[in-house]
C-alpha positions, 0 to 999 in steps of 0.5 A: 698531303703533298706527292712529294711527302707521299712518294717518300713514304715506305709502300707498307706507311703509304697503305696504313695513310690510306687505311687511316684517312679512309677511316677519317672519311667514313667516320666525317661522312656518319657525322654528315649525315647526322647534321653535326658535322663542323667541316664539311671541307674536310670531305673533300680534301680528305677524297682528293688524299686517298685518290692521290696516294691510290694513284702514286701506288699505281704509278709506283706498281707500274713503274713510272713512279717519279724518283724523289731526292731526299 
């Protein structure tokens, strides 16, 4: 997901994202363990997606939140 697409998002839509590949990576993370994982890759970008949406909030809550045209 890109931080155009996410600082576009509503504060309320940027935490059910967050929740929902959160979720997606728990679940990734049990098929990992059990061996019958297809996309090991996935993990990783999925980490890097929570860890920017997390920091665009923060940006956003603190007020250094970049102003995107639509």
């Amino acid at each position: 997901m890109k931080p155009e697409e996410i600082r576009n998002l509503s504060a309320a839509e940027r935490e059910e994202k967050a929740r929902d590949i959160a979720e997606e990576y728990f679940n990734l993370k049990f098929q990992l363990a059990t061996g019958k994982i297809e996309n090991p890759g996935r993990l990783r970008m999925l980490r890097r997606n929570i860890a920017r949406i997390k920091s665009i909030q923060t940006e956003i809550a603190a007020g250094k939140g970049k102003k995107v045209k639509a």
